[in-house]
C-alpha positions as a Markdown table, in Angstrom:
| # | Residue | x | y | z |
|---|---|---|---|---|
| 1 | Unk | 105.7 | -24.4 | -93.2 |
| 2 | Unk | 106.9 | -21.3 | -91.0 |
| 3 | Unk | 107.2 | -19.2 | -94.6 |
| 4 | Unk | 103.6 | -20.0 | -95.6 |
| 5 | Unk | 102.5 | -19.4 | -92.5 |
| 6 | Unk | 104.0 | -16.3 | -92.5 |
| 7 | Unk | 103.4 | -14.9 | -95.8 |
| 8 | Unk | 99.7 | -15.5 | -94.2 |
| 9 | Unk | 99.7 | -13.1 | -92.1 |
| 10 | Unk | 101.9 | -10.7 | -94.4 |
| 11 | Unk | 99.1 | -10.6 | -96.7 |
| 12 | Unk | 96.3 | -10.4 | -93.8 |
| 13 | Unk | 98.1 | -7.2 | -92.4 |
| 14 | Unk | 98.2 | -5.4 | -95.9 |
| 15 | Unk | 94.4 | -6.2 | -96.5 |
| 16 | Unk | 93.6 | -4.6 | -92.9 |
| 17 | Unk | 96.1 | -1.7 | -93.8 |
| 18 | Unk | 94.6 | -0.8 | -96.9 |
| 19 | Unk | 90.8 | -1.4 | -95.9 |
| 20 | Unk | 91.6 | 1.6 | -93.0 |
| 21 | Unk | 93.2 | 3.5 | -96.2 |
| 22 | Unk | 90.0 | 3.3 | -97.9 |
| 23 | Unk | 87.6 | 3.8 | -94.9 |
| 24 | Unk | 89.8 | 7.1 | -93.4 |
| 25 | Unk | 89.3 | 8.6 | -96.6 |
| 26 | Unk | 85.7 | 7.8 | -96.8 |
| 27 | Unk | 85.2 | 9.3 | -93.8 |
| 28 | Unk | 87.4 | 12.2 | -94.7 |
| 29 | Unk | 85.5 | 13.0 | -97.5 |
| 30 | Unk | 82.1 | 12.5 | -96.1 |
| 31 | Unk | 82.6 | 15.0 | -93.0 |
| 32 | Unk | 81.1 | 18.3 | -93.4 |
| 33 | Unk | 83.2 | 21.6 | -93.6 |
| 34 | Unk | 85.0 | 23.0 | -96.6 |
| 35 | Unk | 88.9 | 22.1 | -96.8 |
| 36 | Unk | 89.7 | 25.3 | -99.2 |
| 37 | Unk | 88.7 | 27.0 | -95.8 |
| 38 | Unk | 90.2 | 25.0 | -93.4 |
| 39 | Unk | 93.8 | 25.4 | -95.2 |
| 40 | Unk | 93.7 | 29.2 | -97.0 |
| 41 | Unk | 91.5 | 30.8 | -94.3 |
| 42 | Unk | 88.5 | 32.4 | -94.6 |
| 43 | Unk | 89.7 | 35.8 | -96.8 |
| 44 | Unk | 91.6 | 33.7 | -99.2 |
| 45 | Unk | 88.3 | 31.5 | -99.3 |
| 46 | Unk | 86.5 | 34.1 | -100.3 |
| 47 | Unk | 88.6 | 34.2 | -103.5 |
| 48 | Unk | 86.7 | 32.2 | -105.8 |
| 49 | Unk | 90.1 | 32.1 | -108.1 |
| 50 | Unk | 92.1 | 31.1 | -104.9 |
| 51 | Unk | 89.7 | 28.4 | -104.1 |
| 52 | Unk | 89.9 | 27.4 | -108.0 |
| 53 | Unk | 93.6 | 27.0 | -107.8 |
| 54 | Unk | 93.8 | 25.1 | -104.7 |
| 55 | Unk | 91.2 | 22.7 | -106.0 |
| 56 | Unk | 93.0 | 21.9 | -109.0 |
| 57 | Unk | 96.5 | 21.6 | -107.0 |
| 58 | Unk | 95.2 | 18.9 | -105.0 |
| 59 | Unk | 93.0 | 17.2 | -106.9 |
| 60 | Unk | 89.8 | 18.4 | -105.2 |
| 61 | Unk | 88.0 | 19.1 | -108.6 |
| 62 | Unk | 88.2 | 15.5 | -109.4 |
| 63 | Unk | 85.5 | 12.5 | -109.2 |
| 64 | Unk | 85.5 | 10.9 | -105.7 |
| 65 | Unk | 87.5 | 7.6 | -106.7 |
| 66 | Unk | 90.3 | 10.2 | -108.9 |
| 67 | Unk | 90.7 | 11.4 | -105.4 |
| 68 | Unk | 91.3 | 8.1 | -103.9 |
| 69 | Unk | 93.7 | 7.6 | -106.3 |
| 70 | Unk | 95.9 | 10.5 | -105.5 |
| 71 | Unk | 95.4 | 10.4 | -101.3 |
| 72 | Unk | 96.4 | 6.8 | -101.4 |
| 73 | Unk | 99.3 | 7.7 | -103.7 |
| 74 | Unk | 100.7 | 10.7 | -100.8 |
| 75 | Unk | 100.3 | 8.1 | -99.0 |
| 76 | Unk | 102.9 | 5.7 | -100.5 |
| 77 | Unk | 105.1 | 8.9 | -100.6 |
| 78 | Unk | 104.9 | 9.4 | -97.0 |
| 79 | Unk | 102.5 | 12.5 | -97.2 |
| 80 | Unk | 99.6 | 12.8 | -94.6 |
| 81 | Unk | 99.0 | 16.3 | -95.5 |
| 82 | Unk | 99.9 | 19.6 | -93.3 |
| 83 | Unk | 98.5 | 20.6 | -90.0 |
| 84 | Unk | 96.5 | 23.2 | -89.5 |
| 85 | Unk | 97.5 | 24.3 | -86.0 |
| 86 | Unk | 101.3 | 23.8 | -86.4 |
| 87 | Unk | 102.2 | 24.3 | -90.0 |
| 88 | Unk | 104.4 | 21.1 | -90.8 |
| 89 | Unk | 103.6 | 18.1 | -92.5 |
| 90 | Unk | 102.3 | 16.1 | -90.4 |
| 91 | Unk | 104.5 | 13.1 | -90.8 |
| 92 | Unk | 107.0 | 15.7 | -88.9 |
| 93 | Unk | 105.2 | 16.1 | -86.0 |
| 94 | Unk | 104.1 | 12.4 | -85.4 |
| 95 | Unk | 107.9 | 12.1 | -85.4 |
| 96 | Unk | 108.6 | 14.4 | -83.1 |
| 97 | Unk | 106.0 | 13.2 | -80.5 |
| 98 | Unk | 105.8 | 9.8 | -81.4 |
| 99 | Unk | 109.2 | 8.9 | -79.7 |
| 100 | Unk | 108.2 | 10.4 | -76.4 |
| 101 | Unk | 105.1 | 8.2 | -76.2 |
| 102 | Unk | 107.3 | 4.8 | -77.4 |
| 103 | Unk | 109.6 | 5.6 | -74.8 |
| 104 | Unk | 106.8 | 6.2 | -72.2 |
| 105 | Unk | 105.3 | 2.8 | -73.5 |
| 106 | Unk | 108.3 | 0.6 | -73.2 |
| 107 | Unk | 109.4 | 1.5 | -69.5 |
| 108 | Unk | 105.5 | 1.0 | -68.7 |
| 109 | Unk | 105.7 | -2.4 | -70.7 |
| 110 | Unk | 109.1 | -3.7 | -69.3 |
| 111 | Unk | 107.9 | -2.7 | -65.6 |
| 112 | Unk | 104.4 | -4.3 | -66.2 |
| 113 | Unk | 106.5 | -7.3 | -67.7 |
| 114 | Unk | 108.6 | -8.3 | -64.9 |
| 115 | Unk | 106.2 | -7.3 | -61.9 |
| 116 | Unk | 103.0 | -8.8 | -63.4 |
| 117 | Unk | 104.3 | -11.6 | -65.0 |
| 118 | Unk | 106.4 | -12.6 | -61.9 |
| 119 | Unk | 103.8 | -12.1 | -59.5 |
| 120 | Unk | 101.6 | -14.3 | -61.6 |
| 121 | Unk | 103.6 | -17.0 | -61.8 |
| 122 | Unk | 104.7 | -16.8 | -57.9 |
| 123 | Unk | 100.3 | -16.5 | -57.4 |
| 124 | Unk | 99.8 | -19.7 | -59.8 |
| 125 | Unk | 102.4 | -22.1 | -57.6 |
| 126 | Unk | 100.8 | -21.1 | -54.7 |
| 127 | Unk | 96.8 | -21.1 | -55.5 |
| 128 | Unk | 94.2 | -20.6 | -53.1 |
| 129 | Unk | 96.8 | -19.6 | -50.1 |
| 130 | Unk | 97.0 | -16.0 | -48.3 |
| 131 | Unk | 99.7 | -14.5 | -51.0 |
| 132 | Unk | 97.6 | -15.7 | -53.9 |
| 133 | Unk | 94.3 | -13.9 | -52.7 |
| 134 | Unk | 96.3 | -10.6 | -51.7 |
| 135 | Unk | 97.6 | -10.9 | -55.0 |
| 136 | Unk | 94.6 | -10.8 | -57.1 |
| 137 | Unk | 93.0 | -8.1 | -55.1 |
| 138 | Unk | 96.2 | -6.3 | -56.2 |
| 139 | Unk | 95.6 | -7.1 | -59.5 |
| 140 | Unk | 91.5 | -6.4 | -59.1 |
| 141 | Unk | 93.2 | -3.2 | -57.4 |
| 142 | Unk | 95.2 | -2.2 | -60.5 |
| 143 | Unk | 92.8 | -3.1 | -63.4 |
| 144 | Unk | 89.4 | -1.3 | -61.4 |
| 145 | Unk | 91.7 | 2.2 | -60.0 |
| 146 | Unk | 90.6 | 4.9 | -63.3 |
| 147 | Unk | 94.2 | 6.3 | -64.8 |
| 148 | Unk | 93.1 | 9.5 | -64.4 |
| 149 | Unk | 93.3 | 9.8 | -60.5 |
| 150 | Unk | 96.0 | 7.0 | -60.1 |
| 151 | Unk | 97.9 | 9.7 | -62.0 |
| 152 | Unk | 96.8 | 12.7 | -60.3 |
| 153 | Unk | 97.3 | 10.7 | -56.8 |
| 154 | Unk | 100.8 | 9.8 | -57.9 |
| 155 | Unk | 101.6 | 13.5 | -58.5 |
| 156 | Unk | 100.3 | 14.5 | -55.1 |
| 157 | Unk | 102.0 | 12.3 | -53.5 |
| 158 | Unk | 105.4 | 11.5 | -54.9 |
| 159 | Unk | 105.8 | 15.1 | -56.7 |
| 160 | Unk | 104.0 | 18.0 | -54.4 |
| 161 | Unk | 104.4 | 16.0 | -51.2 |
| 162 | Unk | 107.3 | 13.9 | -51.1 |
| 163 | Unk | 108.8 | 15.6 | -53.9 |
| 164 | Unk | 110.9 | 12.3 | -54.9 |
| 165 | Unk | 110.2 | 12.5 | -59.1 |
| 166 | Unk | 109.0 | 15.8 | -60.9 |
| 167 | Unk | 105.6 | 16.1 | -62.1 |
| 168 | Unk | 105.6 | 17.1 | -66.3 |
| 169 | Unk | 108.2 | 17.0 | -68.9 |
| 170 | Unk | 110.4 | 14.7 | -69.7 |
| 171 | Unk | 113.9 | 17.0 | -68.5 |
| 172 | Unk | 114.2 | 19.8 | -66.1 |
| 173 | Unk | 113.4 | 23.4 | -66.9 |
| 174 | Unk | 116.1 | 25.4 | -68.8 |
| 175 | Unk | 117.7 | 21.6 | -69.8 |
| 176 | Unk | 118.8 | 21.2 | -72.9 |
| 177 | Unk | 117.2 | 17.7 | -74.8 |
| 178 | Unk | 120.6 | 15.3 | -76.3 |
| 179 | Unk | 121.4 | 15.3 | -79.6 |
| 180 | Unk | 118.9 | 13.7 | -81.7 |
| 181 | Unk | 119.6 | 10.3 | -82.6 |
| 182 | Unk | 116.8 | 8.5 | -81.5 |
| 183 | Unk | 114.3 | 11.0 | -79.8 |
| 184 | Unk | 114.4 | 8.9 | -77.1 |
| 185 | Unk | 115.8 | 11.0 | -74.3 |
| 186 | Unk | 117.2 | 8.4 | -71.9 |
| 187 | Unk | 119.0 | 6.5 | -75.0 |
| 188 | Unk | 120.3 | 9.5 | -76.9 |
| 189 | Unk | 121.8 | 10.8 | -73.5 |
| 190 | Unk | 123.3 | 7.4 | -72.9 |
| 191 | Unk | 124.7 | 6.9 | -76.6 |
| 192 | Unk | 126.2 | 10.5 | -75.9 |
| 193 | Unk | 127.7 | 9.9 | -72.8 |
| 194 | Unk | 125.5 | 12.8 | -71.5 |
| 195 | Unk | 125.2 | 11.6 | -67.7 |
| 196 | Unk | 123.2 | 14.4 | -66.0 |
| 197 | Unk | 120.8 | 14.6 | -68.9 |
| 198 | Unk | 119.9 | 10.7 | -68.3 |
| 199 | Unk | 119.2 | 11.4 | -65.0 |
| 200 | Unk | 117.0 | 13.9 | -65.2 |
| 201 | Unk | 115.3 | 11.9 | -68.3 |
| 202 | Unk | 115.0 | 8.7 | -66.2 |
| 203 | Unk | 113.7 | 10.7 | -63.1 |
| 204 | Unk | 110.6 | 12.7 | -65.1 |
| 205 | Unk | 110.2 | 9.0 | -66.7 |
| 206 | Unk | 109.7 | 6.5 | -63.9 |
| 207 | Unk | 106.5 | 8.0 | -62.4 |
| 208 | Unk | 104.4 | 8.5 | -65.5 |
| 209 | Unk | 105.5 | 5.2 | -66.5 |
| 210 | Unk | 104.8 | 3.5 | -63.0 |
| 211 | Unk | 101.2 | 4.7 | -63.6 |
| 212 | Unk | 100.2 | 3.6 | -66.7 |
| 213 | Unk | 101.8 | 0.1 | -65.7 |
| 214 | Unk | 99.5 | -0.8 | -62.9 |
| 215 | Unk | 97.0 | -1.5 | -65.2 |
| 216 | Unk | 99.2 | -3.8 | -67.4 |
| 217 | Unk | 100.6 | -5.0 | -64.1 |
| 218 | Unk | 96.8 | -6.1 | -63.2 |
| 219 | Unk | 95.9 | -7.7 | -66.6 |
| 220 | Unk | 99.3 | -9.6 | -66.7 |
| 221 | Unk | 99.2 | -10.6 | -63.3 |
| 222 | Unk | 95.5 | -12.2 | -64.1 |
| 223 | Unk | 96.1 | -13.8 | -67.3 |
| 224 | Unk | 99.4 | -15.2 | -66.1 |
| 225 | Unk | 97.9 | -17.0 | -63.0 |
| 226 | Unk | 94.9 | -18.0 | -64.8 |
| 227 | Unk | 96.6 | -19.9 | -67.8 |
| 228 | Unk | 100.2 | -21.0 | -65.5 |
| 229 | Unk | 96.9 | -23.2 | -63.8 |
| 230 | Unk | 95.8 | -24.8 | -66.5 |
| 231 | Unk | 98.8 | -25.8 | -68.3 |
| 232 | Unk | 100.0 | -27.2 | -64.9 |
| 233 | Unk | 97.2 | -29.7 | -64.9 |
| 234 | Unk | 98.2 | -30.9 | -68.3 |
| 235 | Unk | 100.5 | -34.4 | -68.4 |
| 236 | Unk | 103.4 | -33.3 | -70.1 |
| 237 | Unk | 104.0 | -31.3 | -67.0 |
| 238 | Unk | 103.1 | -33.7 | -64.9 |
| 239 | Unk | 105.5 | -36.2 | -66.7 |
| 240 | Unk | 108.5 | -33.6 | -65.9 |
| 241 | Unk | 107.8 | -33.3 | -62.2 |
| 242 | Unk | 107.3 | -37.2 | -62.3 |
| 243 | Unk | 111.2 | -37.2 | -63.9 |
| 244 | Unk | 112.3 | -35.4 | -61.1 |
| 245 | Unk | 113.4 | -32.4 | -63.5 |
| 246 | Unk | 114.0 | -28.9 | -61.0 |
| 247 | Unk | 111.2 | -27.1 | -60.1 |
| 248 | Unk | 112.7 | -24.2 | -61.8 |
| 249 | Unk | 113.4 | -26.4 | -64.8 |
| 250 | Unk | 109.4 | -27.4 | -64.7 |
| 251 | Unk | 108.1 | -23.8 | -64.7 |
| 252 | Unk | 110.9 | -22.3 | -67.3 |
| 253 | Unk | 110.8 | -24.8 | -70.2 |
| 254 | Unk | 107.7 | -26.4 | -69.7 |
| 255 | Unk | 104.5 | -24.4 | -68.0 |
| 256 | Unk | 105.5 | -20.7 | -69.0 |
| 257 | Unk | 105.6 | -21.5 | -72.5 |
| 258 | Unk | 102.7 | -23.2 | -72.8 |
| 259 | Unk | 101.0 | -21.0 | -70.6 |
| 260 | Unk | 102.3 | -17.5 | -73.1 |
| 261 | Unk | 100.0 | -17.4 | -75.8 |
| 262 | Unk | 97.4 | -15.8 | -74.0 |
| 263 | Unk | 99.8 | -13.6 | -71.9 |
| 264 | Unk | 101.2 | -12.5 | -75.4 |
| 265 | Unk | 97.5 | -11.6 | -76.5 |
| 266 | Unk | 97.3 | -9.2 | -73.7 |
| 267 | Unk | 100.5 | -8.0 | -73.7 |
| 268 | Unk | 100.3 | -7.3 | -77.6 |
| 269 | Unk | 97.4 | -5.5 | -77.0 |
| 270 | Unk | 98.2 | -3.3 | -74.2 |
| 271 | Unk | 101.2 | -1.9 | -75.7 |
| 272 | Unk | 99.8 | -1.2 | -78.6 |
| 273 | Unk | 96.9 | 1.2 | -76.9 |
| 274 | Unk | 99.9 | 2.8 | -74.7 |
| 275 | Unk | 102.2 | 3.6 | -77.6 |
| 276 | Unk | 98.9 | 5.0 | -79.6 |
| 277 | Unk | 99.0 | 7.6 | -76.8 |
| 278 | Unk | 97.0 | 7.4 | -73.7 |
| 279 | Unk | 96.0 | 10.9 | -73.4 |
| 280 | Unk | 95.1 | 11.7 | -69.7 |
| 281 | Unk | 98.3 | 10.5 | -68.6 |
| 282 | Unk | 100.5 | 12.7 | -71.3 |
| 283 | Unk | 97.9 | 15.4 | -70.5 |
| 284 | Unk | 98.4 | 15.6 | -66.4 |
| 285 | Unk | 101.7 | 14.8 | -66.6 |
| 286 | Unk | 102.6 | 17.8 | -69.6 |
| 287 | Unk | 104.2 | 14.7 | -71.8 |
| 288 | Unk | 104.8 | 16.0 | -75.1 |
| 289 | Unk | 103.1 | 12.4 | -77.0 |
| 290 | Unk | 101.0 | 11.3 | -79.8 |
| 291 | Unk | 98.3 | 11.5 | -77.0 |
| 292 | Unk | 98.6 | 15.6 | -76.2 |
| 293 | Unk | 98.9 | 15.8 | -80.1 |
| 294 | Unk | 95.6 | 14.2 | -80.9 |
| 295 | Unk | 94.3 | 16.1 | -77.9 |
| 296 | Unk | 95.4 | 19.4 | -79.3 |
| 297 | Unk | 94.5 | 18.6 | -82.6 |
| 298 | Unk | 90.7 | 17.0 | -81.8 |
| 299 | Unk | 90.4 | 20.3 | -80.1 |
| 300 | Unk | 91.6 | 22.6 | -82.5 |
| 301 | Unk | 89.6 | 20.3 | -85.4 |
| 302 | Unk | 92.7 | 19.9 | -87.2 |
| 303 | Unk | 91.9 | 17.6 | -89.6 |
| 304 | Unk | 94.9 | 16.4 | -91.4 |
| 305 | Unk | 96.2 | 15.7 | -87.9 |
| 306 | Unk | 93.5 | 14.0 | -87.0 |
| 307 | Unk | 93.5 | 11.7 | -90.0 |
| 308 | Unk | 97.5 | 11.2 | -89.8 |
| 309 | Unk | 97.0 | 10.1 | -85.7 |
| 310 | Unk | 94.0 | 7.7 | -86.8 |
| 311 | Unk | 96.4 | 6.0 | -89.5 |
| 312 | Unk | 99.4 | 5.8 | -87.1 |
| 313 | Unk | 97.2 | 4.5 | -84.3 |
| 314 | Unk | 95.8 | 2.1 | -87.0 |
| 315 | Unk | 99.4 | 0.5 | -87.8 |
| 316 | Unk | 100.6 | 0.7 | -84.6 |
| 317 | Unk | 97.9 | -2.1 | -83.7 |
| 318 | Unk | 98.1 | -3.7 | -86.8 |
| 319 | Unk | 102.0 | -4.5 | -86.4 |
| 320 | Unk | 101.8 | -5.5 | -82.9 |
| 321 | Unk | 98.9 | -7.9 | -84.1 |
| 322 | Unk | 101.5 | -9.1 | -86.6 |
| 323 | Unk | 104.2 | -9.5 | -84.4 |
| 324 | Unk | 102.1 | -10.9 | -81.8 |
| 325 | Unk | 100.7 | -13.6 | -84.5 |
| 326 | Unk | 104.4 | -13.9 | -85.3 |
| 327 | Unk | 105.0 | -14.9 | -81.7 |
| 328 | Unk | 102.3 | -16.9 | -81.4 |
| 329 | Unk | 103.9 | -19.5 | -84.6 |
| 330 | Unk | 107.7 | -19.6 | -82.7 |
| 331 | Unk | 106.0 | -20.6 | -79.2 |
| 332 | Unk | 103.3 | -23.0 | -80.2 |
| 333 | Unk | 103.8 | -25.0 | -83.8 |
| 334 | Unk | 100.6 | -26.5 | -83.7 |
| 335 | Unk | 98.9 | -22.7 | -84.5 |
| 336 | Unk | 101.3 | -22.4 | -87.7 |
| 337 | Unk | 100.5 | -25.5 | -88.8 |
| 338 | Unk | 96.2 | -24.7 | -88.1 |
C-alpha cells in the first residue's frame, strides 16, 4: 500500500518537474533581447558569420519544439548554460553558493524547530492563561516584524553595538575556508578537525540564522498550538489520560503526532523558501547564497543564471513537497490509504 502510494507521488513530482521544464523555456524563448548578443557581445554580434555559427552550435536555427528538444536534453546532462556575468557553467556556481544558503537554512530550521515547536506545545497545555497570550503575541511579534529591519536591528545591536557576532561573511577576514568536502563551513571544519575555523564559522552563523528563524519560530509556534488543541479534544486522547498513561506519555505518542501534519505543512514549506535564498537577509548580511546570486544576476540580466536559479528554486520546493507528502503517509496511514 505504502509502495503505491508512493510511486504516486513519484510520478506527481516528475509531472510538476517537467511542466516547469517546458514553461522556463517558453518563457525563455518568448523574452525579448537577442542571445547571440547577450553571449558574443555586441562586436562579435555584428558578425553576421559569428552569429551564423553560434546559431547553428546551439541549435538556435532550429524550429521552436527542435529547440526544446535539445534544452531539455542539457538538461538531462546537467547543463543550464554559462553565465554571463561570471563565466562558468552555471551548475558551478549554484554549487558554490548553494551550500552556504543550505547551511543558513538548516540552523534557521533546527532553531525555529525546537523553540517554536516547544513553545507551542508548552502554549497548547496551558490555553487561555498569562504564558499562552504572551506567547502568541510573540509569535504575532515574529510573523508581523519585516526581515529586512529585524536584520538590520540585529546588526546594530549585537554586531556594531555589543559587538558579540560579526556582521557579513561566513569566516573572519584573511581566514582561510576548510577543505572542501561538503561546502558547508561548520561541517567541513569539523570533519577536519579544524577547531578555530568552526568557531569563527559558527559565530558569523548564529545571527543571520537567528533572524530568519523568528519568522519560522512565529508560524510554528501558531500552527503548533492551534492543532496540539484540537487533537487534545479528540477521544483517543482522552482514553489515554483516562488510563492514567504519563502526561509526558499523552503528549509524546499520542497528541503531537496527530497534531504534525499540519506543522509538517508549514515546516516543509518554510524551508523550502529559506534554502531557495532569501535575498535581503544574504544581502545585509554579505552571505555569499543562492539569494545574492539571483540578486546579482536579476541585476546584471543574466539570463542563463536567471533560468538555472528559477529551476533550482523550482525543485527545491518540489522535493520538500515530496518529502513532506512522504512524511505525511509514515505519520497518518489513513492519508496513504485516501
Amino acid at each position: 500500500m505504502f509502495g503505491r502510494f508512493l510511486l504516486k507521488r513519484i510520478g506527481a513530482a516528475v509531472l510538476l518537474a517537467f511542466g516547469i521544464v517546458v514553461v522556463t523555456f517558453a518563457l525563455t524563448a518568448l523574452l525579448p533581447g537577442d542571445p547571440a548578443t547577450a553571449q558574443l557581445g555586441e562586436r562579435a554580434a555584428a558578425d553576421p558569420e559569428i552569429v551564423a555559427a553560434y546559431m547553428k552550435a546551439n541549435g538556435l536555427d532550429q524550429p521552436l519544439y527542435t529547440q526544446f528538444f535539445i534544452y531539455l536534453g542539457h538538461l538531462v546532462q546537467g547543463d543550464l548554460g554559462t553565465s554571463l556575468q561570471s563565466r562558468n557553467p552555471v551548475l558551478t556556481d549554484l554549487g558554490q553558493f548553494g551550500p552556504a544558503s543550505f547551511e543558513l537554512a538548516v540552523t534557521a530550521t533546527v532553531i525555529a524547530v525546537i523553540v517554536g515547536v516547544g513553545l507551542g506545545i508548552v502554549a497548547a497545555l496551558r490555553p487561555d492563561r498569562p504564558l499562552d497570550h504572551t506567547l502568541r503575541v510573540v509569535s504575532l511579534g515574529g510573523v508581523s516584524i519585516p526581515i529586512f529591519w529585524l536584520s538590520l536591528i540585529a546588526v546594530f545591536i549585537f554586531s556594531t553595538q555589543l559587538r558579540i557576532f560579526p556582521s557579513s561573511g561566513r569566516l573572519n577576514p584573511g581566514e582561510t575556508p576548510p577543505p572542501h568536502i561538503t561546502g558547508l563551513y561548520t561541517l567541513d571544519s569539523l570533519l577536519t578537525a579544524n577547531w578555530a575555523t568552526f568557531g569563527s564559522a559558527v559565530g558569523h552563523l548564529i545571527l543571520p540564522a537567528l533572524v530568519l528563524a523568528a519568522p519560522m519560530v512565529g508560524l510554528l509556534l501558531r500552527f503548533t498550538r492551534s492543532s496540539m488543541l484540537e487533537v487534545i479534544g479528540n477521544d483517543y486522547v482522552r482514553s489515554a489520560n483516562a488510563k492514567g498513561l504519563p502526561p509526558g506519555l499523552v503528549v509524546r505518542r499520542h497528541t503531537l503526532r496527530g497534531a504534525l501534519v499540519p506543522v509538517i505543512t508549514v515546516l516543509g514549506s518554510a524551508f523550502a523558501s529559506l534554502l531557495a535564498g532569501t535575498v535581503l537577509v544574504e544581502q545585509i548580511f554579505a552571505w555569499p547564497g543562492i539569494g545574492s546570486y539571483a540578486y546579482r544576476s536579476a541585476s546584471n540580466l543574466d539570463l542563463p543564471a536567471i533560468v538555472g536559479v528559477t529551476l533550482f528554486v523550482a525543485l527545491v520546493f518540489i522535493a520538500v513537497n515530496f518529502l513532506v507528502d512522504v512524511l505525511y503517509g509514515l505519520i497518518d496511514p489513513r492519508i496513504r490509504t485516501s
